[in-house]
Each structure stands twice: as C-alpha cells, then as structure tokens.
C-alpha positions as CSV (number, residue, x, y, z in Angstrom):
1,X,-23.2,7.6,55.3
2,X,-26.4,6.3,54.0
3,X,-25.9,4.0,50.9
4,X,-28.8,5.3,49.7
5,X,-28.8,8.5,46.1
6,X,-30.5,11.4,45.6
7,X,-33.5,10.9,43.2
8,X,-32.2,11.5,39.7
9,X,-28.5,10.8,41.0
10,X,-25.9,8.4,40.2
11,X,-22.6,6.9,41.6
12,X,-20.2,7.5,39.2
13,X,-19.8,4.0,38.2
14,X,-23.4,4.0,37.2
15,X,-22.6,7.2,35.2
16,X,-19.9,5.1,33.1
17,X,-21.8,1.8,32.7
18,X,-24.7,4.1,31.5
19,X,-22.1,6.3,29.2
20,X,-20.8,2.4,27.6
21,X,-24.4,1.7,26.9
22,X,-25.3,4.7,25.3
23,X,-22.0,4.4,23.0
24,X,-22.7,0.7,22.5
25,X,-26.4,1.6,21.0
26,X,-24.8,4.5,19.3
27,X,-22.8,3.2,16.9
28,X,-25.3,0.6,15.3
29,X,-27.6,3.6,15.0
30,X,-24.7,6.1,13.5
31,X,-24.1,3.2,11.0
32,X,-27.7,2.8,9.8
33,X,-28.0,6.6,8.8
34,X,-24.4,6.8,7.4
35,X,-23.4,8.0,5.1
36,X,-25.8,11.5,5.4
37,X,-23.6,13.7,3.9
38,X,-20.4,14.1,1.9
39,X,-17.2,11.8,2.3
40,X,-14.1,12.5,1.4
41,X,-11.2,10.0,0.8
42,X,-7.4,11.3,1.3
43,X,-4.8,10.3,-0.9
44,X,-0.8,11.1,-0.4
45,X,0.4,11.3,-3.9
46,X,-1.0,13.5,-7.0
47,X,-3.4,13.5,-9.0
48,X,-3.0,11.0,-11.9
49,X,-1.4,8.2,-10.2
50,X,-2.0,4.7,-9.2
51,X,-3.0,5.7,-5.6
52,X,-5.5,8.8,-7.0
53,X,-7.0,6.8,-9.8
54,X,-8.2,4.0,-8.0
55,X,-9.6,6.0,-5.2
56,X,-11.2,7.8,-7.9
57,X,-12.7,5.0,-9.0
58,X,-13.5,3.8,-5.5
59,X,-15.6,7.5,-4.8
60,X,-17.6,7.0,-7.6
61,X,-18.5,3.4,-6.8
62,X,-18.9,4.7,-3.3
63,X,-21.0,8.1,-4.3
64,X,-23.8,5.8,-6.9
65,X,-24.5,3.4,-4.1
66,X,-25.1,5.9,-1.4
67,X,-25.9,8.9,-3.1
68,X,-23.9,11.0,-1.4
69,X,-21.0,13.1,-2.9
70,X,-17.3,11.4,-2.1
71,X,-14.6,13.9,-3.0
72,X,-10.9,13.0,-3.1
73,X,-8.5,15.0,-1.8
74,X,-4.8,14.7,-2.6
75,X,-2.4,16.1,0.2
76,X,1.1,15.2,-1.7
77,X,4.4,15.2,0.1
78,X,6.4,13.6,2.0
79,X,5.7,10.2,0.7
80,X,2.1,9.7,1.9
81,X,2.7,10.7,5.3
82,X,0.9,14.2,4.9
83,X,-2.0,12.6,4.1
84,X,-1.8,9.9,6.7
85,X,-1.4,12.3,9.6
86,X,-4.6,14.3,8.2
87,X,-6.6,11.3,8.3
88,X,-5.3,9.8,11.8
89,X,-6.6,13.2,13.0
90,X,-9.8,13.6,11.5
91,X,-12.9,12.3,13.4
92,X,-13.7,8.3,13.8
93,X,-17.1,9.0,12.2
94,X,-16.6,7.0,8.8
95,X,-16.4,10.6,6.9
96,X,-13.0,10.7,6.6
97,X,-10.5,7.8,4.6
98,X,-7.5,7.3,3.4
99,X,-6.2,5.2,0.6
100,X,-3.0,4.5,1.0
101,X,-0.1,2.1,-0.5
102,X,2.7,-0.4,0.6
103,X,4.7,2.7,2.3
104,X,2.2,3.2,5.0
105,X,4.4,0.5,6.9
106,X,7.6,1.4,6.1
107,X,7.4,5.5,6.2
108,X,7.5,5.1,10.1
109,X,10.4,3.7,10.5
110,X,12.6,5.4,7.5
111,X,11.8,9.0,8.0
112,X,12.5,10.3,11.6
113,X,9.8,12.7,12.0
114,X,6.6,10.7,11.2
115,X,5.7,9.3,15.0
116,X,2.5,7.6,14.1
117,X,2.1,3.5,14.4
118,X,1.1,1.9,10.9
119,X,-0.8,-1.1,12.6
120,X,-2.6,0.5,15.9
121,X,-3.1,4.1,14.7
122,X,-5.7,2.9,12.1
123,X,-8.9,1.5,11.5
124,X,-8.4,-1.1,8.3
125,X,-11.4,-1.4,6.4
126,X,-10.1,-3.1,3.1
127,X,-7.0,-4.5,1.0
128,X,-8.0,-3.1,-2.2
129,X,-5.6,-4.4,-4.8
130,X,-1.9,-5.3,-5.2
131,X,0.4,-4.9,-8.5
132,X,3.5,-6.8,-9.2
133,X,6.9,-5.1,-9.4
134,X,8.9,-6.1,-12.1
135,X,13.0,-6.2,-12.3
136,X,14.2,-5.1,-15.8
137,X,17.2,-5.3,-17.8
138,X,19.3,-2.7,-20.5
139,X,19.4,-4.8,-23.5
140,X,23.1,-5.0,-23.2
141,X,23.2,-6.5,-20.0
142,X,24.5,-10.0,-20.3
143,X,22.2,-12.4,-18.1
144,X,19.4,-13.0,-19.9
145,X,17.3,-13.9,-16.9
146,X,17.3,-13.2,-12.9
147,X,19.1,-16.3,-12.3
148,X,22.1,-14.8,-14.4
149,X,21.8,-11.5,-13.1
150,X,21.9,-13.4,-9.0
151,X,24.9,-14.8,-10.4
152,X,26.1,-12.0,-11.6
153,X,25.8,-10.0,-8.8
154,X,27.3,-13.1,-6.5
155,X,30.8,-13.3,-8.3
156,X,30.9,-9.4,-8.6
157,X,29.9,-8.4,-5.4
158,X,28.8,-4.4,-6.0
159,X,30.0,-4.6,-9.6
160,X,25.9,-4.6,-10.5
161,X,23.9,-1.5,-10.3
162,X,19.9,-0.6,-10.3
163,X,17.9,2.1,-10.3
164,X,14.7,2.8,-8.6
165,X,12.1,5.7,-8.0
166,X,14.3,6.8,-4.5
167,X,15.7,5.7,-1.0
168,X,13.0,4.0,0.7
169,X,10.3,3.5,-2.2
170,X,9.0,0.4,-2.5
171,X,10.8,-0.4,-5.1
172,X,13.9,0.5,-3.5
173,X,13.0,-2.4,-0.4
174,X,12.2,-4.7,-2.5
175,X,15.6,-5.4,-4.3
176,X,17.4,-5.0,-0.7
177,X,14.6,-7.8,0.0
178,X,16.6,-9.8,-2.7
179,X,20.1,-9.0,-1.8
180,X,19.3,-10.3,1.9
181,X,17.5,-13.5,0.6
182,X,20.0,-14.2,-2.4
183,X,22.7,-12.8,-0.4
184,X,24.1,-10.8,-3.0
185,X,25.1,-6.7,-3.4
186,X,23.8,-5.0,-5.8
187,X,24.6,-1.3,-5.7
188,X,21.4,0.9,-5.6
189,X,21.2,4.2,-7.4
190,X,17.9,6.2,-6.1
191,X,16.3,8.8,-8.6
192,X,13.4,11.1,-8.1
193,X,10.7,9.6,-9.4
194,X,10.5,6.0,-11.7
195,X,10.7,8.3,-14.8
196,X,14.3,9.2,-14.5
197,X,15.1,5.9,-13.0
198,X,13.8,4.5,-16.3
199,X,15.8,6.7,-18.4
200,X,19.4,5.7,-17.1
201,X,18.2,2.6,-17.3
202,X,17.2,2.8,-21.2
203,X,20.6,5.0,-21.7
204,X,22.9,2.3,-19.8
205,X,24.0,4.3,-17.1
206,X,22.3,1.5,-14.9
207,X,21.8,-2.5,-16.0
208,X,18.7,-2.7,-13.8
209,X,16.3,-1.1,-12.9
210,X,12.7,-2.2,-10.8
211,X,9.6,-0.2,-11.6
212,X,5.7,-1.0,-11.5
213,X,4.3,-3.2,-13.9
214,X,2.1,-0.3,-15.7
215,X,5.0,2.0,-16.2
216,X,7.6,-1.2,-17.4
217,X,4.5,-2.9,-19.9
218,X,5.1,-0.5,-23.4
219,X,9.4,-0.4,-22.9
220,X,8.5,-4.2,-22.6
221,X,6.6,-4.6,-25.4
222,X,8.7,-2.8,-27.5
223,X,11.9,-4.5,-27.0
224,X,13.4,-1.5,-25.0
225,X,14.3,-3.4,-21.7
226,X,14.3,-7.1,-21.1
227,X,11.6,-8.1,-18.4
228,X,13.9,-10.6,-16.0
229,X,11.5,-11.1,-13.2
230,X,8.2,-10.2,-11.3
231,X,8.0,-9.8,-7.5
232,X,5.2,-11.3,-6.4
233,X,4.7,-15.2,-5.8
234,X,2.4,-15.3,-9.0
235,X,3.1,-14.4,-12.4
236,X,1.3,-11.4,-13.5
237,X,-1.0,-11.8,-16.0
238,X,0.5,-9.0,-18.2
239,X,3.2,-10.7,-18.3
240,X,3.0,-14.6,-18.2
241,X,5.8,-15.5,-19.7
242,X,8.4,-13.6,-17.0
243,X,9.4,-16.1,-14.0
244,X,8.9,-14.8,-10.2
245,X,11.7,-14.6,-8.3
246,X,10.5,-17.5,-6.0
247,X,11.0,-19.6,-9.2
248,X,14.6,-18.4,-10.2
249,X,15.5,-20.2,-6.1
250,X,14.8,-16.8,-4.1
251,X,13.1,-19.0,-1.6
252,X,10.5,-17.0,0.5
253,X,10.5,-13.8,-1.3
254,X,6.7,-11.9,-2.0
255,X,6.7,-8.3,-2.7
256,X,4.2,-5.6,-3.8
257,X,2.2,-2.4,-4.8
258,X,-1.0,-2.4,-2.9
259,X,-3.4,-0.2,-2.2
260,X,-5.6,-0.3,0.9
261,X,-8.8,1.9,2.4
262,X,-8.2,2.8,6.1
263,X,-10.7,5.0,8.4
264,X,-9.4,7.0,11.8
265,X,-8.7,5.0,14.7
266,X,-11.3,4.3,17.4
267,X,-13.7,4.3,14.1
268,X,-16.9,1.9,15.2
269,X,-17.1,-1.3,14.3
270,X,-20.1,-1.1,12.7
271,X,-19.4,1.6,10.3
272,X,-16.1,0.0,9.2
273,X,-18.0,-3.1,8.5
274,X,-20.5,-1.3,6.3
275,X,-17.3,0.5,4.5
276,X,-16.1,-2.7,4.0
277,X,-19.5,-4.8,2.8
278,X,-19.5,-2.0,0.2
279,X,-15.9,-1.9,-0.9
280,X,-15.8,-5.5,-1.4
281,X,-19.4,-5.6,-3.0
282,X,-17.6,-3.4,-6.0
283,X,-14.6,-4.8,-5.8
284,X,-16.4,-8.1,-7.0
285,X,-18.3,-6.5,-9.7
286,X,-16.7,-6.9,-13.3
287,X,-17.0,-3.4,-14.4
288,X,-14.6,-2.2,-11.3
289,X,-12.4,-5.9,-11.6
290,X,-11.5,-4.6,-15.8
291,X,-10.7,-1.5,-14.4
292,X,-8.1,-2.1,-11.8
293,X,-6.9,-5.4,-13.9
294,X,-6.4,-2.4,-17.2
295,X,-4.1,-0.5,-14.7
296,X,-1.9,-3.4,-13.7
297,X,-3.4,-4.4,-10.0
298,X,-5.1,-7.6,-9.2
299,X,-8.4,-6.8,-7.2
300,X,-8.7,-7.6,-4.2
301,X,-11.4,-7.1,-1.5
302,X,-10.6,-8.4,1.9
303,X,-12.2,-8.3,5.2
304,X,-11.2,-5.8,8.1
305,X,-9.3,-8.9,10.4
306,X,-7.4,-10.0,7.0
307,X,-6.1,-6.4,6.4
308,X,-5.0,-5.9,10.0
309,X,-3.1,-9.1,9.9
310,X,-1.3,-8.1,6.6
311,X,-0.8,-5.0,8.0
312,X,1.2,-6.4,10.9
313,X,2.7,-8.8,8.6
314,X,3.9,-6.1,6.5
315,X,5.5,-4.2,9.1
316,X,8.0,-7.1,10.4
317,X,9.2,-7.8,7.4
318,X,10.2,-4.4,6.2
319,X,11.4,-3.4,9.3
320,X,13.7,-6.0,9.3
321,X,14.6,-5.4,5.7
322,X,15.2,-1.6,6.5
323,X,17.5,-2.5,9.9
324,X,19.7,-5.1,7.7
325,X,19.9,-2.7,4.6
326,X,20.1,0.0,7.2
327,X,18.0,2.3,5.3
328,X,17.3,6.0,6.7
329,X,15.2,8.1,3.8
330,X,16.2,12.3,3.6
C-alpha cells in the first residue's frame, strides 16, 4: 500500500496531534475573552452563613472587575455535597465554581453515597480564608483552662462530655483530633446545628462544647462560657488572650474553618490562573481583608499548586482521624 494520503487527508495520528494543538491554542484564547457572560458560584449551605457570605462578597469583587454579572446559588443539603456534585458536573469552562469549606475532604469518606474524590475531581483555584475553632467551657466546669480539662478528661476517661454542630462536622473531627493526639476520651454529643449545641452547653447539660469563633465571640464577651482554647497553631486575633492547643502540650495539632474557590475538573490552566490572579488581587485589598477579618476568618489568597497540596494534606489527616474515631455520618 502506498504510504502516500489523499489530498486533504490525514492519518489518524495526524488528526490527534492536530486536535492537541488546536486545544492547546484554545484555551489561551478562551481565557483572554472570559469571562463574556454571567458566572455563577455554588455554595452548599444557606443563605446567611459563613460559606454564602463570603462568596457573596467574592461575586461582587468578581462582578466590578469584570463587568459581568456573578450570581450565587445555594444548593443546601447534605452537608455541601449537593452542591459539590453540581459543580463536578458542570462544564470546565470557568463559568461554573464552587466555594466550599473544610468538609469537602472529609464528606467522601463519612457519608457512603458521595463517590466523588476531593483532591483529583477538582480544579483548585484558591484557599480563600480560614477561621479558628474555639473549645469552650460552662462556667461551672472546674478546669479553668485546656490543660485542666486534658487532665480531666485523662483520669476520668468518658466522664467528660462536648457538644458540637453534628457527627462529622468539622467541629466534631476536630476534638476526636484531640482525643487521638492527647490520648484522652471525651464523650461526644452531636446536635443539629451549633445553635442547640450552644444551648446545652449554656444550660449545663454539656461541659464543653467547640463552635466557630463568630458564633462563640458575644457568649465570650459576656461572661457566658469560658473560652479554653483555639484550634489553630496561632492565636486568633479576636481572642489573644486564649492559648492554642499546641501551647497547652497537644504537640502537632492544627485545625480549621476554611473556605476555598474550586472550578470543574479538566478546567484549563489558563483560566484557573486568571480566577486565581483575580481572587488573590482582592483578597489583598484592605476593603475585602476588614471584611473577612469582621466575620472571624483570616484572609488568605493562595496559589492553585498551594491549594492542591493542602487539599491532599487535608485529606490524610482526616481520613485517618475518621478510621481511628471510626466515624460513619447518617
């Protein structure tokens, strides 16, 4: 057989070396005209919280530099994962987001349905902020810091109870992250919602309780709960004078509230880079830095490599917090 085409013929692996160039030369081109119309950013939870308000704030931000409309869309239920799943589906074309929080790792491996990876399954564009957790106290509870509640809890094993938001909420791994590193037991008693998990505590029915740092502040400032410790490696500027619970001797222990801005997977490179050379540009600015620091959370801004690694990072170390506390959310 000749070797030889018909005019205006290819092999096949001419076709696909043609196809990869065309897609290479694409997606610069795709990210020079986007955005050209609306975006729209999903969020998990409902309207008025942490998650919603930030990406409120991150749509308006988005919406004046670009002119074009960004709408948010909250798909509640099922702790995020709704939302997720939407956006994992939705076209890699940079008009569909999602801005999601510390339970984008864990979901996949506490609730048996939800089959998508938190790492590979995404396109990470930027860590937008974290909060600190903080670990409070009924009045009457006798230690009057962490280190006497650890001790506590280590010559009473199960004799000390907390409250938290529900089975598998942040809040929730985060203390079973302290009874593996302190090795101590501390009974957990789930709630729906931090609301009613703060109300036992402020009627006694539990001696601790661990809630964000926005929702703890007033009860804190009024003398309603004692503040005992934060969770995060640096004291939070709300609350300077309350120790981490690295200081009280829980040696390696860093835990969170943060919020981050993912796109589809298989999302060019070029238009996640432009996502992210935009997020962090605000992100830096002072107006959008008061605003995040009034709600609690440390800005952020990081670059798409540094939010893929913390994603991974993430994802070991509460999947092996989940498989010690054997953790399985309804």
């Amino acid at each position: 057989m000749s070797s030889t085409t018909l005019a205006g013929h290819q092999p096949r692996s001419g076709r696909r070396a043609l196809l990869g160039t065309v897609l290479l030369t694409a997606a610069p081109a795709a990210a020079q005209d986007y955005p050209s119309r609306p975006i729209r950013i999903l969020v998990g939870f409902t309207a008025g919280g942490s998650a919603d308000i930030i990406a409120r704030d991150i749509g308006q931000q988005l919406s004046a530099a670009w002119g074009q409309p960004v709408v948010v869309e909250n798909r509640s239920g099922a702790n995020g994962t709704i939302a997720t799943t939407a956006m994992i589906g939705s076209p890699p074309d940079g008009y569909t987001l999602l801005l999601t929080v510390s339970s984008h790792v864990t979901n996949p491996r506490l609730y048996a349905g939800v089959t998508y990876d938190p790492v590979r399954d995404v396109s990470p564009v930027s860590l937008i902020a974290s909060s600190p957790l903080v670990i409070l106290a009924h009045p009457g509870f006798a230690a009057g810091d962490i280190k006497g509640a650890i001790e506590a809890a280590r010559a009473r094993p199960g004799a000390v109870t907390y409250s938290s938001p529900g089975i598998g909420s942040v809040q929730h791994l985060s203390m079973e992250l302290m009874n593996s590193l302190a090795g101590i037991q501390m009974v957990h008693v789930p709630y729906r919602g931090g609301a009613n998990a703060l109300t036992d505590l402020l009627s006694g029915q539990v001696q601790l309780s661990i809630l964000s740092i926005v929702q703890a502040l007033p009860l804190i400032r009024q003398g309603q709960v004692k503040a005992l410790a934060v969770t995060t490696t640096a004291r939070s500027e709300q609350l300077p004078q309350v120790p981490t619970l690295a200081e009280a001797g829980v040696q390696g222990y860093d835990s969170s509230l943060w919020f981050a801005l993912l796109a589809p997977p298989r999302t060019p490179g070029p238009l996640v880079h432009r996502l992210n050379a935009e997020v962090t540009r605000m992100l830096n600015a002072r107006e959008m830095r008061a605003r995040l620091t009034a709600q609690g959370a440390d800005p952020i801004g990081s670059s798409e490599q540094e939010l893929a690694e913390f994603l991974r990072s993430e994802d070991g170390k509460w999947a092996e917090v989940i498989r010690r506390a054997s953790v399985r959310a309804e």
